[in-house]
C-alpha positions in Angstrom: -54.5 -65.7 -49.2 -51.8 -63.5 -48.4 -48.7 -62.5 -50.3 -46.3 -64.8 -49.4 -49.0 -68.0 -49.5 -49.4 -66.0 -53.2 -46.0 -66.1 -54.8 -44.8 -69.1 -53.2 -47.9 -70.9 -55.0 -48.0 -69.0 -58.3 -44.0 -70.6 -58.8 -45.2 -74.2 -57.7 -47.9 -74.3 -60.3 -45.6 -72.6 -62.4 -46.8 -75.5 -65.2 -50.3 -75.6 -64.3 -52.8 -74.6 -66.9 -55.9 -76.3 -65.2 -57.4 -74.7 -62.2 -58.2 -71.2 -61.1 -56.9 -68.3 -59.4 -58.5 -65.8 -57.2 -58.7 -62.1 -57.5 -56.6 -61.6 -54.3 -54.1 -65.0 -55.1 -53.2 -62.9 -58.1 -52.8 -59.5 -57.5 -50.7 -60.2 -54.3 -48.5 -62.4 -56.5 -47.5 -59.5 -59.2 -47.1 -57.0 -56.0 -44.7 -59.6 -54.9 -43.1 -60.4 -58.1 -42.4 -56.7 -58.3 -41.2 -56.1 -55.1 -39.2 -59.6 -55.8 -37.8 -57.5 -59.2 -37.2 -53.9 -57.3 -35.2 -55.4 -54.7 -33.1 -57.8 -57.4 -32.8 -54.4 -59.4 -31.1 -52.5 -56.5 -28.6 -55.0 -55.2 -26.4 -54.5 -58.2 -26.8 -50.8 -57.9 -25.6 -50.6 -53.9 -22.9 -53.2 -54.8 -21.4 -51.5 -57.8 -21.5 -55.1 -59.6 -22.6 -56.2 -62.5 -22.9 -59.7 -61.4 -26.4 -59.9 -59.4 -27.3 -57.6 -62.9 -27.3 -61.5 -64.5 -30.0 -62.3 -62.0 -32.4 -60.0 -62.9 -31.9 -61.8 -66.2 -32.6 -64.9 -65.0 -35.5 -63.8 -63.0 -37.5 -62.0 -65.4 -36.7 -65.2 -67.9 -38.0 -67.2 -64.9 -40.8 -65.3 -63.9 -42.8 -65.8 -67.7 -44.0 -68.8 -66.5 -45.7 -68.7 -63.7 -47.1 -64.9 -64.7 -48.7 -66.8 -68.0 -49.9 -69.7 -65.6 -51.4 -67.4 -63.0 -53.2 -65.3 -65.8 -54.7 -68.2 -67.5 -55.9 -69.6 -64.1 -57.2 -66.1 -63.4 -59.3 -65.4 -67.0 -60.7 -69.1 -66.1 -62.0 -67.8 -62.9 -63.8 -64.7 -64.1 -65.6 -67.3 -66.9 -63.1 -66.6 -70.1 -61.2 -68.0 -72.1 -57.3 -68.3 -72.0 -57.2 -66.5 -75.4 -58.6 -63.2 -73.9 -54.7 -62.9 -73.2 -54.5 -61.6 -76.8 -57.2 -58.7 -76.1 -53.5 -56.9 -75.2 -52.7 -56.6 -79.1 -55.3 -54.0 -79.4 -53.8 -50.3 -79.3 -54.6 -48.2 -76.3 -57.8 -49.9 -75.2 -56.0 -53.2 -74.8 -54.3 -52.9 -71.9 -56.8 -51.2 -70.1 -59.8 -54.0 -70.8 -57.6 -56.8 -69.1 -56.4 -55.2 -66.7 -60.4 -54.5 -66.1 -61.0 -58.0 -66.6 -58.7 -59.4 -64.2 -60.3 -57.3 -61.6 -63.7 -59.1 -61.9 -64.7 -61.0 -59.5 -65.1 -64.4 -59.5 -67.3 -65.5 -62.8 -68.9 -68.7 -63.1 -66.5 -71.8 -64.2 -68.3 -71.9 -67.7 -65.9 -73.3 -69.8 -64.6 -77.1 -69.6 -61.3 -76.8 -70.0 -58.7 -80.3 -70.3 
């Protein structure tokens, strides 16, 4: 899957739960969603408006849902549960053991999720 096939269907299952997501299906979809941002984040600066500024608003309001959707579908695929989402809470180790399990590869489809 490349990085366009990525993003375009991370924000059409923007609402879907159920499912999984590859390794690659993710990771090209937040290089995209930040190259999406960076390029939203300098049109106000070359245009000296403030207007596209509200964008970027809007965007990163936007953009919550499918990142949460694409992260659920991707802890399903390594073989965990959605709630691992919360292992982020924990000071300075957090952070670092999802982003170590979102690099797994693909687990075994253990749980039966509805």
């Amino acid at each position: 899957m490349g990085p366009v096939e990525a993003f375009t269907t991370a924000w059409r299952k923007s609402f879907t739960y159920g499912g999984k997501a590859t390794r690659a299906e993710y990771w090209w979809f937040y290089l995209t969603n930040w190259v999406a941002l960076l390029i939203l984040m300098v049109i106000p600066a070359i245009t000296n408006s403030s207007v596209p500024g509200g964008l970027v608003f809007v965007y990163l309001i936007a953009q919550v849902f499918p990142s949460l959707s694409i992260t659920f579908r991707r802890l399903r695929d390594i073989g965990k549960n959605w709630t691992w989402i919360f292992i982020n809470l924990i000071p300075f180790i957090g952070g670092f053991w999802f982003i170590y399990l979102l690099c797994q590869p693909t687990g075994h489809y253990a749980y039966a999720f509805k």
